[in-house]
NUTITOR-245722 format. One record per residue: residue in one letter; residue number from 1; y, z, x of N, C-alpha, C in turn. Coordinates in nm, 3 decimals. Layout:
! NUTITOR-245722
residu | num | n.v | n.w | n.u | ca.v | ca.w | ca.u | c.v | c.w | c.u
A | NUM | Y | Z | X | Y | Z | X | Y | Z | X .
...
! end
This chain:
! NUTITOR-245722
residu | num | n.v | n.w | n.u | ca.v | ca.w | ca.u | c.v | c.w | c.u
X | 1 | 15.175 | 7.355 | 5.494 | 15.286 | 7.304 | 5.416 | 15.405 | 7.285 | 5.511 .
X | 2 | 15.485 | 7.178 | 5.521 | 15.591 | 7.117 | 5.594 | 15.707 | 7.205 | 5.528 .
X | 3 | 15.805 | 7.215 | 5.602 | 15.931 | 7.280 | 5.612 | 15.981 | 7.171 | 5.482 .
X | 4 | 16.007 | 7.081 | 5.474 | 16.068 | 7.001 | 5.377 | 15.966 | 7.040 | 5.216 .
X | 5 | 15.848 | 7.046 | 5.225 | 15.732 | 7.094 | 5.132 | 15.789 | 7.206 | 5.029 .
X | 6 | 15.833 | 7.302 | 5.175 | 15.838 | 7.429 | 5.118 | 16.014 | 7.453 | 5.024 .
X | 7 | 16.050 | 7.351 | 5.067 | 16.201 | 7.309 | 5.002 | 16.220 | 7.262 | 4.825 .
X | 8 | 16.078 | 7.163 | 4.833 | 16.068 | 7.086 | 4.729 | 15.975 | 7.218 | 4.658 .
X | 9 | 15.896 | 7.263 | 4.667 | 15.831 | 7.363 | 4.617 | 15.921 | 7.475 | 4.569 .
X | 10 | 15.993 | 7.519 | 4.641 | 16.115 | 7.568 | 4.593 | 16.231 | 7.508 | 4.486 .
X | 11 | 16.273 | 7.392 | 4.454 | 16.340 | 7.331 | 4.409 | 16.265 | 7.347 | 4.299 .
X | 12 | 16.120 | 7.349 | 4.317 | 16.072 | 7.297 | 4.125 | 15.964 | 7.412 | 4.076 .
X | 13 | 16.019 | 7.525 | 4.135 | 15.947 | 7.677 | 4.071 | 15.784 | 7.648 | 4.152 .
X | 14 | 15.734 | 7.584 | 4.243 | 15.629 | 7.605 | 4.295 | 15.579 | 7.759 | 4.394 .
X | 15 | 15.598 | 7.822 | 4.344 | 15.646 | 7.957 | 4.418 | 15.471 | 7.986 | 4.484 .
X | 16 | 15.357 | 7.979 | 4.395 | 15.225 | 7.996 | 4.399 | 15.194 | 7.948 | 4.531 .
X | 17 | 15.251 | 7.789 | 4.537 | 15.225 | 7.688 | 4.647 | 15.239 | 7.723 | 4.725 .
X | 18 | 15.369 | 7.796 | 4.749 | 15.433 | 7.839 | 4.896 | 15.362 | 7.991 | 4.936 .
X | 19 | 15.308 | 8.019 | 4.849 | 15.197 | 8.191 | 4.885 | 15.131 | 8.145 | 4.958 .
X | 20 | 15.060 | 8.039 | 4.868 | 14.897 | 7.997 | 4.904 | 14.896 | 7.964 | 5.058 .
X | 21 | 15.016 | 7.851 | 5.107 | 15.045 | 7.780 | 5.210 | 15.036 | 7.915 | 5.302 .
X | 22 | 15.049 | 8.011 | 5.279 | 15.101 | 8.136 | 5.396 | 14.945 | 8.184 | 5.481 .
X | 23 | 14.969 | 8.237 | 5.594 | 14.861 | 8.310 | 5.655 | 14.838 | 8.404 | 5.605 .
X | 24 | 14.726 | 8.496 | 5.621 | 14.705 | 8.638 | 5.534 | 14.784 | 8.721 | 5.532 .
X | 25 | 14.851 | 8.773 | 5.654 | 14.958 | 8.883 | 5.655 | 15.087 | 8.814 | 5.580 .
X | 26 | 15.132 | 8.685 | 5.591 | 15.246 | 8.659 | 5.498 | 15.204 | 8.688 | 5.373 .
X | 27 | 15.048 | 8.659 | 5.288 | 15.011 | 8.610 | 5.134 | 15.014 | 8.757 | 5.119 .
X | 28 | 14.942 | 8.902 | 5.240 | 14.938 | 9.027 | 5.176 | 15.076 | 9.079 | 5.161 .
X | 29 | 15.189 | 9.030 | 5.254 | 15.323 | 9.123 | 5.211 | 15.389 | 9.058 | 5.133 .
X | 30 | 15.386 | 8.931 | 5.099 | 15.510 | 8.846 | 5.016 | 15.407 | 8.781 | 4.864 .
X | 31 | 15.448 | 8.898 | 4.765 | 15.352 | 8.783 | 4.648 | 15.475 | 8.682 | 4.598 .
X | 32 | 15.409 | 8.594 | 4.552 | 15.479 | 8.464 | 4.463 | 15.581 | 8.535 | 4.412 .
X | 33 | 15.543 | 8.623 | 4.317 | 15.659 | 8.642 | 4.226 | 15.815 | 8.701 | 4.320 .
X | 34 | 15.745 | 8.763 | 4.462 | 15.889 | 8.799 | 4.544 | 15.960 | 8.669 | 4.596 .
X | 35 | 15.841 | 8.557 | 4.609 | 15.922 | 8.446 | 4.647 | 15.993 | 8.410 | 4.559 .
X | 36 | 15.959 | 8.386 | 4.430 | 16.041 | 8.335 | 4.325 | 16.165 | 8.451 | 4.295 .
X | 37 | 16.164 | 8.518 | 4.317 | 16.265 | 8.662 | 4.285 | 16.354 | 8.634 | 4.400 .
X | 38 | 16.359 | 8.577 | 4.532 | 16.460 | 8.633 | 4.618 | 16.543 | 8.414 | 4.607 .
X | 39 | 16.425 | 8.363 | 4.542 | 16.491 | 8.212 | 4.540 | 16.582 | 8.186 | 4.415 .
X | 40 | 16.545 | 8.313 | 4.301 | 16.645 | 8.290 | 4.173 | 16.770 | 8.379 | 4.227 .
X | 41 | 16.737 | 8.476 | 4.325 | 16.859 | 8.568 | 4.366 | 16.988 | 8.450 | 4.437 .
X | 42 | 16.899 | 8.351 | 4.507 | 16.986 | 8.316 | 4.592 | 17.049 | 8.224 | 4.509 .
X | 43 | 16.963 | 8.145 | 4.418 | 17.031 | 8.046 | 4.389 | 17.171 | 8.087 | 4.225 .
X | 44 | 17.148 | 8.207 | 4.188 | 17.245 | 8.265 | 4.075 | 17.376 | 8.302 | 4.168 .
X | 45 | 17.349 | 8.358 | 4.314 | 17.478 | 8.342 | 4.355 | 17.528 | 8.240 | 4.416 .
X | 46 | 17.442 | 8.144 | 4.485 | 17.507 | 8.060 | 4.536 | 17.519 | 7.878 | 4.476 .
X | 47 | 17.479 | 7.911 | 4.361 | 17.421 | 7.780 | 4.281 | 17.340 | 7.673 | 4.322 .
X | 48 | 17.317 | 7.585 | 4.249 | 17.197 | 7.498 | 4.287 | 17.228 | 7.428 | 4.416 .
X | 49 | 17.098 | 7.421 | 4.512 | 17.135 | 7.308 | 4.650 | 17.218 | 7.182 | 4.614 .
X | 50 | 17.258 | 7.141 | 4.713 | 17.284 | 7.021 | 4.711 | 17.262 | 6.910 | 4.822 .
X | 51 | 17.238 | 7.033 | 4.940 | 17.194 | 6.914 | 5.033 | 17.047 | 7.009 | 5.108 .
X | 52 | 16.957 | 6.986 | 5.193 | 16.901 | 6.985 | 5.279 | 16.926 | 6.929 | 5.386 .
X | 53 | 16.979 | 7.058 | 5.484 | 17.047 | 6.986 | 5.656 | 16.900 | 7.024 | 5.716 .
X | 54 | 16.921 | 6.959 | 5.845 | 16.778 | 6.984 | 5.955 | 16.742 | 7.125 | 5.964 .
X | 55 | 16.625 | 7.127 | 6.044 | 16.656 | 7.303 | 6.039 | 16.642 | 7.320 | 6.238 .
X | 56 | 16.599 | 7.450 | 6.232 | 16.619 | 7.496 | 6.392 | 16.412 | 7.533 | 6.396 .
X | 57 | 16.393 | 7.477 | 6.502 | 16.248 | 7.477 | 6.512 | 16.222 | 7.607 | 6.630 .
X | 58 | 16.159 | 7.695 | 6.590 | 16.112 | 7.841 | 6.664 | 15.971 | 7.853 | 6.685 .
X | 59 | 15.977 | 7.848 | 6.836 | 15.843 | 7.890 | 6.911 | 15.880 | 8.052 | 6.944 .
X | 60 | 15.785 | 8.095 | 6.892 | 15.736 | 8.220 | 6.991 | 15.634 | 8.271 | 7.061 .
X | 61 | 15.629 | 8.265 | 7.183 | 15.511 | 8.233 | 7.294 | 15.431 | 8.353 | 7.364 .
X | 62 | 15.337 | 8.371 | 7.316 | 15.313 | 8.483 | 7.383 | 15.274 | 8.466 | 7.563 .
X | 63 | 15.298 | 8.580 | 7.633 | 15.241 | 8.567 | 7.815 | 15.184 | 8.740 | 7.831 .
X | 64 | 15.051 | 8.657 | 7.862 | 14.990 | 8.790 | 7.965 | 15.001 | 8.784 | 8.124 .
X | 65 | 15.091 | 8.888 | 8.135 | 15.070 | 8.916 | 8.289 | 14.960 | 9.059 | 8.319 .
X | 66 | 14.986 | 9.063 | 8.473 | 14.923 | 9.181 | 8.511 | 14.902 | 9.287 | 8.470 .
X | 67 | 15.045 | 9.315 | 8.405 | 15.064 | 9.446 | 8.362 | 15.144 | 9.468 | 8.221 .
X | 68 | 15.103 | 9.386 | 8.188 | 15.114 | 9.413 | 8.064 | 15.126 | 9.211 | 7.932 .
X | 69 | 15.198 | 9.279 | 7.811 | 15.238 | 9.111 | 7.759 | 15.383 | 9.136 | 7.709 .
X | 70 | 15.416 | 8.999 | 7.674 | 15.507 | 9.006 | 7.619 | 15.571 | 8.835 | 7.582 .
X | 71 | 15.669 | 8.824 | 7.535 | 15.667 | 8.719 | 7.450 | 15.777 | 8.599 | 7.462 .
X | 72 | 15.800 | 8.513 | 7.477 | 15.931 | 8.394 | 7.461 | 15.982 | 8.320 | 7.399 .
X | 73 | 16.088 | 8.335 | 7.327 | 16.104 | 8.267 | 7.188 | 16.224 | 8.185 | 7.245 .
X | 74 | 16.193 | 8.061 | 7.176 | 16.296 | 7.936 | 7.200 | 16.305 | 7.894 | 7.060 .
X | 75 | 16.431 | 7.830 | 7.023 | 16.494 | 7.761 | 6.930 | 16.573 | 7.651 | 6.967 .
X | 76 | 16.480 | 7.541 | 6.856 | 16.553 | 7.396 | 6.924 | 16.591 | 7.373 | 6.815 .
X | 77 | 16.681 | 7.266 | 6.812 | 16.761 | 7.239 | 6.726 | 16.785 | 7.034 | 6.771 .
X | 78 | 16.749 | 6.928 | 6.671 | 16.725 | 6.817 | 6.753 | 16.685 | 6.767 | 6.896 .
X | 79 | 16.584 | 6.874 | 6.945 | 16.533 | 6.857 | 7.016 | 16.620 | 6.917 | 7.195 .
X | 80 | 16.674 | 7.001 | 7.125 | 16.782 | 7.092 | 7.239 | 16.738 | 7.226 | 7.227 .
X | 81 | 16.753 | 7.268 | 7.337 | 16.757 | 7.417 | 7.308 | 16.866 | 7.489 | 7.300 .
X | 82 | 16.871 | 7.577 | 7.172 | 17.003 | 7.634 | 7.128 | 16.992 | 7.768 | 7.111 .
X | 83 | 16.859 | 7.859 | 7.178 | 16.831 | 7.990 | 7.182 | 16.723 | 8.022 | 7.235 .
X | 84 | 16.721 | 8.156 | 7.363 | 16.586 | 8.182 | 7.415 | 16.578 | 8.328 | 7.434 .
X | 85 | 16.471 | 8.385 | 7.395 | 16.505 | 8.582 | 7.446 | 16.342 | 8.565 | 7.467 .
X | 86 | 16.366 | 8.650 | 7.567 | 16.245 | 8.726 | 7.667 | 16.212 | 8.861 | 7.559 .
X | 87 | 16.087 | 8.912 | 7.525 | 16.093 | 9.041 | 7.467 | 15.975 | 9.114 | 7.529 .
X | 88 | 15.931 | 9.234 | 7.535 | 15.839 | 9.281 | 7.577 | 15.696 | 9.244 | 7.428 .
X | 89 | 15.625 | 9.275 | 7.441 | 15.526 | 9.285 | 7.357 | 15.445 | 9.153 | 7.294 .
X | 90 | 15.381 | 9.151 | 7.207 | 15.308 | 8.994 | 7.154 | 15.430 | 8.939 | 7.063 .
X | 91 | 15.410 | 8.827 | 7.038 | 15.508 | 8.747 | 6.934 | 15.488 | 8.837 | 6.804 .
X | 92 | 15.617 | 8.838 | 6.765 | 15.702 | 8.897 | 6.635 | 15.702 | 8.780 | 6.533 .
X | 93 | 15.707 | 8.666 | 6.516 | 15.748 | 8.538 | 6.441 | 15.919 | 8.602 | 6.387 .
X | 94 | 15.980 | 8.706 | 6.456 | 16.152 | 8.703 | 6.436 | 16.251 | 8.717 | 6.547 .
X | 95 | 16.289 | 8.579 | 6.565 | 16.406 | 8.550 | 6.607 | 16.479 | 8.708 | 6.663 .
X | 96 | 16.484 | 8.709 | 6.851 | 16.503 | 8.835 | 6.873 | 16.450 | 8.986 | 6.886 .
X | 97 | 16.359 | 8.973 | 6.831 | 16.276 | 9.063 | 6.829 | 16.101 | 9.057 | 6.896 .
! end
């Protein structure tokens, strides 16, 4: 499911969609109904969207060396890079960590 997918799926209570779309460890920690619970949270305080801006695209890379691994996360943003951290260990999929 596309980043824009998961927008429109959101916009029209598709909450199921956006489970299903997930890898196993996302579908075992996040059920639908938390997706739909943290998207009515957001949207009662902050009211309905109105726009969709671009978003920031995140690699996180894993490297084995000699002695050990660890990981490189970049964030582009139109095709720039606008963030990079070195971390010890395998990819996290979070920003920094």
């Amino acid at each position: 499911m596309e980043p824009k997918e998961v927008i429109n799926a959101l916009l029209t209570g598709r909450y199921d969609e956006i489970h299903d779309a997930g890898a196993d460890g996302f579908r075992r920690a996040i059920p639908a109904s938390e997706i739909q619970k943290v998207w009515q949270a957001t949207t009662s305080r902050f009211g309905e969207p109105t726009r969709v801006s671009d978003g920031v695209v995140l690699h996180d890379l894993g490297l084995t060396f000699a002695n050990g691994e660890a990981h490189v996360q970049i964030a582009y943003r139109d095709g720039k890079i606008t963030g990079m951290v070195i971390r010890p260990g395998p990819p996290t999929a979070k920003f920094g960590q």
